[in-house]
C-alpha positions, 0 to 999 in steps of 0.5 A, a space after each residue: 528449501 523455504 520459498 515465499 511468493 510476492 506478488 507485485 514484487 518489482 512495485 513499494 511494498 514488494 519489493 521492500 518485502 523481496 529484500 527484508 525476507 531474502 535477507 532472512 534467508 529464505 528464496 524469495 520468488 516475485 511475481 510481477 508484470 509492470 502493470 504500473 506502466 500501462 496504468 499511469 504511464 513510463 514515469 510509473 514503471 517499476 522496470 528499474 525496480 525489478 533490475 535492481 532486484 536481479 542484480 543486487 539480490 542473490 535468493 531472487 527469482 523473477 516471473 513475469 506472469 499476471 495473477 488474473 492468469 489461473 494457469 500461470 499462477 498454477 503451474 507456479 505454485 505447483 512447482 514449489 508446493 509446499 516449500 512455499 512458507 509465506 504468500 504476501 501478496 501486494 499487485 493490484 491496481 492501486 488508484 480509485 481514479 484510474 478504476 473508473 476507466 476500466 472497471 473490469 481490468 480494476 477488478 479482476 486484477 484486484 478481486 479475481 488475482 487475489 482468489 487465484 492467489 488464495 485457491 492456489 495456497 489452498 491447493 499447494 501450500 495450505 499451511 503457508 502464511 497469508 498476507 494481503 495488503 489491502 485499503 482503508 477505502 474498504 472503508 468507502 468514504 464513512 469517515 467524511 462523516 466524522 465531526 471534523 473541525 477545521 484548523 489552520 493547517 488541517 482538519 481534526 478529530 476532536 479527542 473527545 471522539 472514540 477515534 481521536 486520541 488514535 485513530 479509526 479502528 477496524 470497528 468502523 462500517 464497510 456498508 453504505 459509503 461510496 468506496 469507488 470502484 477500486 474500493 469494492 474490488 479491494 473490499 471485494 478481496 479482502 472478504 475473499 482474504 477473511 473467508 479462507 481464513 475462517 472457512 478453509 483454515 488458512 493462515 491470512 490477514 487482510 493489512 488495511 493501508 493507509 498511505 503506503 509510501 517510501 523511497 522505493 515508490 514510483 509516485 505518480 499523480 493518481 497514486 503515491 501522494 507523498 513521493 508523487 509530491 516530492 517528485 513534482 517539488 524537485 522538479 518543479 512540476 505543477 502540482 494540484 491540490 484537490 478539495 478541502 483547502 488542501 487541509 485532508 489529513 492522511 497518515 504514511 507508513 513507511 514500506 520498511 515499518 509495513 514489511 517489518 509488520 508482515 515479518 512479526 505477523 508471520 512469526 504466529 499467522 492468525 486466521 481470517 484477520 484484519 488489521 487497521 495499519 498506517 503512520 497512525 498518530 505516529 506519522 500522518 500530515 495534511 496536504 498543507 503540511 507535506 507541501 511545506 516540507 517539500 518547501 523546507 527541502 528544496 529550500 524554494 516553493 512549490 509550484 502548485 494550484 488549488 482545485 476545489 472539486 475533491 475526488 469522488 470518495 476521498 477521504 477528508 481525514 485518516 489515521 489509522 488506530 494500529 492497536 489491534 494488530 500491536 495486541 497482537 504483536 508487541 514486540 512491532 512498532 513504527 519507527 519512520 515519523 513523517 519528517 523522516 518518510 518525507 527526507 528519505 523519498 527526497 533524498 532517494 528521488 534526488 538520486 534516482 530522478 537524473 539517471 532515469 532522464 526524468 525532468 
């Protein structure tokens, strides 16, 4: 029997990556205890997620435990030892706004979940691969520093620029920046990721998102900006747009592309490895420009207002150079542009919003 364990299994990521392995064959057991409900609220819960999951997907198995918990998270790990072949570990408390309420619940969820996840590996399953879906706000927010220029839609890096043509690599500086608190929690595990990998073996990789974004993502206003955007477009919520006239750039990768990317790096896991992972120049957009996606979809404009404080931290421009981890696994490539992403979270979010009674 081959098991892999998911964290944050009812949320995007997880269970995107629930289904793409189930679907190659192996038990998949998820962890997950619908946190995004007391973070952000009833619109953000993953409950409809996680039946979707019981019903539809046979090698299934839900537990609904908190990774802070070490001896619920033991007793798991002990149960299936070394059948467990892969951890992908994607709980967490995703938003840079929301930490600053709770500090303590940011980072021991984020950096205490993640080493109880790692020793547990450790213990029970050391040869099982690693994956970590961590942030570019490791980063802080060193790329403001950037020589932006300002055009019509959004602001750009010139090509000239060591990152222009593709994007920032994982060169870039993790000190002296302001990373948010939920930044440092995740840099925090991420350090955490690498050192089990270089100090005791283990097989791990720390992926540094982007915007993580697809049909499946419950969006909501402190975290998931593109699906949180079609959301409000569809159902003609105020939206509002925060600093830098709304022309901040962000690259989106699509779950399916993402999970796809666990799969290859599981094929022959590295040790202590970072990877720079997003839409890279492949599929990113400005605020502007999703919004006027969002217009061309539903055919009406949206309703949304301008506010030009920006977020403490935020970045004004990211695209992710994705070359280092395609080094190191060729076969793997982006297959969702942002037109694409943008009409699947529509069409889905179409679907989804008049069952679940949201207006």
């Amino acid at each position: 029997m081959s098991v892999m364990i998911v964290t944050g299994s009812a949320g995007l990521i997880g269970a995107e990556t629930v289904r793409f392995f189930a679907g190659k064959g192996l038990d998949v057991v998820g962890i997950d205890n619908d946190m995004r409900r007391y973070f952000f609220g009833e619109e953000a819960s993953t409950a409809w997620s996680r039946r979707s999951l019981e019903e539809q997907v046979r090698r299934y198995r839900h537990v609904d435990a908190d990774i802070r918990d070490a001896d619920a998270m033991a007793r798991l790990f002990a149960q299936y030892g070394r059948n467990i072949v892969a951890v992908i570990h994607t709980a967490a408390q995703p938003s840079h706004d929301w930490a600053a309420r709770e500090p303590i619940t940011d980072f021991t969820i984020n950096a205490n979940g993640t080493l109880n996840l790692l020793e547990m590996t450790r213990q029970h399953c050391p040869e099982a691969g690693f994956v970590f879906t961590s942030t570019n706000k490791v980063y802080g927010d060193l790329a403001n520093q950037l020589p932006l220029v300002e055009l019509e839609t959004r602001w750009e890096l010139p090509e000239t620029h060591p990152f222009g043509a593709h994007g920032i690599d994982e060169t870039m500086s993790v000190d002296q920046s302001l990373h948010s608190l939920f930044g440092a929690s995740k840099l925090a595990a991420d350090v955490l990721v690498q050192e089990y990998g270089h100090y005791f073996g283990l097989k791990t990789a720390s992926f540094r998102g982007g915007c993580l974004t697809g049909s499946g993502h419950s969006g909501t206003e402190l975290h998931g900006f593109l699906a949180y955007l079609v959301k409000c477009a569809i159902t003609r919520t105020p939206y509002k747009v925060f600093g830098y006239q709304g022309k901040q750039v962000r690259d989106n990768i699509h779950s399916d592309d993402l999970v796809n990317a666990f799969w290859h790096y599981l094929q022959s896991p590295r040790g202590g490895e970072v990877y720079n992972i997003g839409g890279s120049r492949h599929a990113n957009c400005s605020m502007l420009e999703a919004i006027a996606i969002c217009e061309r979809l539903t055919g009406r404009p949206m309703n949304w207002a301008y506010c030009e404080e920006n977020r403490a931290g935020d970045h004004i421009w990211w695209i992710s150079d994705i070359r280092r981890f395609k080094s190191h696994y060729p076969e793997w490539d982006l297959k969702y542009d942002i037109e694409a992403i943008t009409t699947e979270i529509f069409d889905g979010l179409t679907e989804r919003l008049p069952r679940s009674g949201t207006k």
